[in-house]
C-alpha positions as CSV (number, residue, x, y, z in Angstrom):
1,X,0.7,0.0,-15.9
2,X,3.9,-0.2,-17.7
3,X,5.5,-2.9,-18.9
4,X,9.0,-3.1,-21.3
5,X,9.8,-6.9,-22.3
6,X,13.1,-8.0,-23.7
7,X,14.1,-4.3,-25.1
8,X,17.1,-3.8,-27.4
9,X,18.4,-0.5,-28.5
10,X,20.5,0.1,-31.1
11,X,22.6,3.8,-32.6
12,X,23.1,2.7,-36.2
13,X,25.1,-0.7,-35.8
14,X,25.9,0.2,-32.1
15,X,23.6,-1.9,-29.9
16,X,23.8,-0.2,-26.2
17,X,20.6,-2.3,-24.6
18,X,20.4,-6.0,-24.5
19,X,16.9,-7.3,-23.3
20,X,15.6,-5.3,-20.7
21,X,12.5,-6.0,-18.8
22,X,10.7,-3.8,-16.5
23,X,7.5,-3.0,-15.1
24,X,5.6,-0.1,-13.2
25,X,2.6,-1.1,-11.5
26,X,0.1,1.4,-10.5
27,X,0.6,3.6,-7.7
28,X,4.5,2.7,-7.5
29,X,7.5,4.3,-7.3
30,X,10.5,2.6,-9.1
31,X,14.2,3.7,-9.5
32,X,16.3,2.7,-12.6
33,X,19.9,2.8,-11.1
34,X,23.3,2.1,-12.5
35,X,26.8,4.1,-13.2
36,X,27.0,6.7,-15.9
37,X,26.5,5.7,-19.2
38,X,25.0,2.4,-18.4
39,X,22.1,3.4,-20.9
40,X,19.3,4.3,-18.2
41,X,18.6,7.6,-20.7
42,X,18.7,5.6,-23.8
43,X,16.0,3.1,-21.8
44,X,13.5,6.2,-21.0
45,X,14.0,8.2,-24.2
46,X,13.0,4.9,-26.0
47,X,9.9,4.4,-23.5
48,X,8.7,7.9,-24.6
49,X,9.2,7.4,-28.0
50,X,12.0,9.5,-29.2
51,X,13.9,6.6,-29.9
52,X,12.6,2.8,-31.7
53,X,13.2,-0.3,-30.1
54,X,15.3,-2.5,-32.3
55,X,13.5,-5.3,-30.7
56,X,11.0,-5.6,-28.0
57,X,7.7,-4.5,-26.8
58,X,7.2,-2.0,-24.4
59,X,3.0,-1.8,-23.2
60,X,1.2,0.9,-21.4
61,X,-1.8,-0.3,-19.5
62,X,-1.7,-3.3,-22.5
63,X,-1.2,-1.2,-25.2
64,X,1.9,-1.1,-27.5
65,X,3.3,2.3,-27.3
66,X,6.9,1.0,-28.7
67,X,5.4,2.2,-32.9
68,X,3.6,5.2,-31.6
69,X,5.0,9.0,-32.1
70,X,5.8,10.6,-28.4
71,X,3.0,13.0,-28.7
72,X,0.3,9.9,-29.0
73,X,2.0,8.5,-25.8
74,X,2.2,11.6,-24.1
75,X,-1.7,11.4,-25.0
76,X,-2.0,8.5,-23.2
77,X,-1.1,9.4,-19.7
78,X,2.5,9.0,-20.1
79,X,5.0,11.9,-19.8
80,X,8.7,12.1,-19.7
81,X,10.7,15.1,-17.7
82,X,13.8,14.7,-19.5
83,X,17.6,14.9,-18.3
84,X,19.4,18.4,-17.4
85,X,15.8,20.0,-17.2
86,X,15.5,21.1,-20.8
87,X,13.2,24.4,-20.1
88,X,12.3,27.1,-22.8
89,X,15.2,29.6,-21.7
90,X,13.0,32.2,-23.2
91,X,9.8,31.9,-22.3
92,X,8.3,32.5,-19.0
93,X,7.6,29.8,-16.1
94,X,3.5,30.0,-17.6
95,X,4.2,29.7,-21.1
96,X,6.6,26.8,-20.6
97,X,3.8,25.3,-18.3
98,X,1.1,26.1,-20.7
99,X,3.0,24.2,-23.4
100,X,3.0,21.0,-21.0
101,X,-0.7,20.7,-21.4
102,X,-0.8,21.1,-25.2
103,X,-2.1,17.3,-26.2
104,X,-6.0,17.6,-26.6
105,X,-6.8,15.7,-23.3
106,X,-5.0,18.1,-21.1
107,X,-5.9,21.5,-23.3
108,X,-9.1,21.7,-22.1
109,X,-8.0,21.1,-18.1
110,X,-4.6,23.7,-18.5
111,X,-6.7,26.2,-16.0
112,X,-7.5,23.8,-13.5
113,X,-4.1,21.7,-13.9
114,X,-2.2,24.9,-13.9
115,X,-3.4,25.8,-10.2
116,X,-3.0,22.5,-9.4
117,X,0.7,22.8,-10.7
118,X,0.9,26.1,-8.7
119,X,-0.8,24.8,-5.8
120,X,2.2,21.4,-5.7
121,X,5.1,24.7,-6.7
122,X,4.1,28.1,-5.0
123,X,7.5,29.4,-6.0
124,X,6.2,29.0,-9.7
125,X,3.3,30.8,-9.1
126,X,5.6,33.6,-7.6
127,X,7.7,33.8,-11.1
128,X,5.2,33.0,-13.7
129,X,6.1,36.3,-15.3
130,X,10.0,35.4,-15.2
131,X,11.4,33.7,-17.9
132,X,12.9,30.3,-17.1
133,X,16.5,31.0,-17.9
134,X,16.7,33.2,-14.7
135,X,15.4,30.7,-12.2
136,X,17.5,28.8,-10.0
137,X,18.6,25.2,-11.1
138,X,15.6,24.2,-8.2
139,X,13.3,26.3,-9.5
140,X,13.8,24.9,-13.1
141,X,13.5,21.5,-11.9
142,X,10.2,22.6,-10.7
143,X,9.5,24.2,-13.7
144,X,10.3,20.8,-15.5
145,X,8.3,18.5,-13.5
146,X,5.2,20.9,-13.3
147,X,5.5,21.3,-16.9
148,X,4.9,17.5,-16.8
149,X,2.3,17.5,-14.9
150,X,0.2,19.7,-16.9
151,X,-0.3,16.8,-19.2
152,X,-2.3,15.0,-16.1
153,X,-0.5,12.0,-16.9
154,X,-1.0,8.6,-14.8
155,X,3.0,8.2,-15.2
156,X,6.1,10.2,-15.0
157,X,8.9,9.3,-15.7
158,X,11.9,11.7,-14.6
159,X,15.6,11.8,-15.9
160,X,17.6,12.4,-12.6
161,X,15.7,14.7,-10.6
162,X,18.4,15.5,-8.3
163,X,21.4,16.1,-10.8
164,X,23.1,19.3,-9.7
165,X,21.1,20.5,-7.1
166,X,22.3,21.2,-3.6
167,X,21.7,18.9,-1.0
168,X,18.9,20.9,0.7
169,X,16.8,21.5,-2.9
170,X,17.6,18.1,-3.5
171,X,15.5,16.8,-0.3
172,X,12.8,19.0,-1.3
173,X,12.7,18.1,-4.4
174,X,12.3,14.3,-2.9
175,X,9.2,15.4,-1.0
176,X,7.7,16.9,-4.1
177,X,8.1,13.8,-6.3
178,X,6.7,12.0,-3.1
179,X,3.6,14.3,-3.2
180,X,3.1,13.7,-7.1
181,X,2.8,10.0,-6.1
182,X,0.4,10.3,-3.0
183,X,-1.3,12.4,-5.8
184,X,-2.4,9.3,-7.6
185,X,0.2,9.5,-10.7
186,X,2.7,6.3,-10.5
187,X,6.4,7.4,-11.1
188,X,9.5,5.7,-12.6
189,X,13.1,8.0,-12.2
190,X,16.6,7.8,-13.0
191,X,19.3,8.2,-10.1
192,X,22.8,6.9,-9.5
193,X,22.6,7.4,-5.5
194,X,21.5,4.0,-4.3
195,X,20.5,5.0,-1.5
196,X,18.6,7.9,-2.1
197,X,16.6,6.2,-4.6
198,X,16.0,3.1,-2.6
199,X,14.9,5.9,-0.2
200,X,11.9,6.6,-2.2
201,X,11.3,3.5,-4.2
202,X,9.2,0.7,-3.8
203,X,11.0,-1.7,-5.9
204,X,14.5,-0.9,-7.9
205,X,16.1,-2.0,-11.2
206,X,19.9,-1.9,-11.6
207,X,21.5,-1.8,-15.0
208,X,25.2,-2.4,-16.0
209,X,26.8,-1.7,-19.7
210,X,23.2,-1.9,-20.7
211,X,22.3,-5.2,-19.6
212,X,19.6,-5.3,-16.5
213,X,21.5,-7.3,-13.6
214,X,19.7,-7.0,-10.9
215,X,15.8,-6.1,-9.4
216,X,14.4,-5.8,-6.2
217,X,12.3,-4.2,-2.8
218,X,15.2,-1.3,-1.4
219,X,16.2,-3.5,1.6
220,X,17.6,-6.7,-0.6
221,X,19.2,-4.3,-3.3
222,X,20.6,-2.3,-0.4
223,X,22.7,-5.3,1.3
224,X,23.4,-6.7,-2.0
225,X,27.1,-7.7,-2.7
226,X,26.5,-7.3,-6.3
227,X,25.1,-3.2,-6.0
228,X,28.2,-2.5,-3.6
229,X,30.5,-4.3,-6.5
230,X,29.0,-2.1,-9.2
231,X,28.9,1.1,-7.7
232,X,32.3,0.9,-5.6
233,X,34.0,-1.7,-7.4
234,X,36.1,-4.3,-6.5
């Protein structure tokens, strides 16, 4: 479904990514792992088009996306919940939802996607009349997520789903993105717990300093010398 080949990313004459190769086939759920500042944001924002390449090809379904504008991409099944949430403060949990199914394909499904949304998030339903600054960091990562899925796109990608939420929302929050997938849309997330990613992943990419160093099922990454050196050092 997705597939990034030999990506480099450059800010101005900094060059953060060196040829990075990924896939996502349909129906998975992937993990892009590594320690803070690794580049793993700088890899999804470029995916989704805020950012160009300064080399490599990144294809969706065999497609180049990597010259397209985000909102094509977005039109063609991919969408991107970003880092930290990023709601509309001031509007309310339906307008920011409503605004996730703006691209043509979606506008004419928002109704039926939106109780779908609603259906997959009852809280949202409750505070659709609340505006999203005064929801609860869970409820805004609902908020995010659902406002995602109002694009009805065939991938998600998610920016660290679990940053700053307590342990409890953060398990829920697990079961949701496991619900998306038995939904029929294919996911690809950022997380720096191992093993809560592994947890939910069917295969897992590890990056260091912007380099990839390592890819595999959750079982070989998880006994792997090399994860336990990057992560805990030594």
């Amino acid at each position: 479904m997705l597939k990034v080949s030999d990506l480099e990313v450059s800010y101005g004459d900094f060059q953060v990514i060196w040829g990075v190769s990924l896939e996502v086939r349909p129906g998975e759920v992937v993990s892009l792992m590594g320690p803070n500042g690794c580049g793993k944001s700088t890899i999804f924002n470029t995916i989704s088009g805020l950012l160009k390449p300064k080399a490599g090809t990144i294809e969706l379904d065999g497609r180049r996306i990597d010259r397209l504008p985000s909102h094509e991409i977005v039109r063609l099944g991919l969408a991107h919940v970003l880092e930290r949430r990023r709601v509309f403060p001031y509007l309310s949990v339906r307008q920011n939802l409503w605004l996730g199914g703006y691209n043509p394909q979606a506008r004419v499904h928002r109704e039926e996607t939106l109780e779908q949304v609603f259906g997959q998030f009852p809280r949202l339903r409750e505070r659709q009349d609340q505006l999203a600054h005064s929801l609860s960091g869970g409820e805004q990562q609902m908020l995010a997520l659902g406002r995602g899925l109002m694009s009805r796109p065939r991938l998600l990608m998610i920016d660290e789903p679990f940053l700053g939420l307590a342990p409890a929302v953060a398990k829920e929050m697990m079961g949701v993105i496991a619900g998306i997938n038995a939904a029929g849309v294919s996911v690809l997330f950022i997380e720096q717990n191992v093993q809560v990613a592994l947890s939910m992943s069917n295969r897992g990419y590890i990056l260091e300093s912007g380099r990839l160093v390592l890819t595999g099922e959750p079982d070989e990454l998880l006994n792997s010398s090399e994860v336990k050196r990057i992560f805990l050092g030594g």
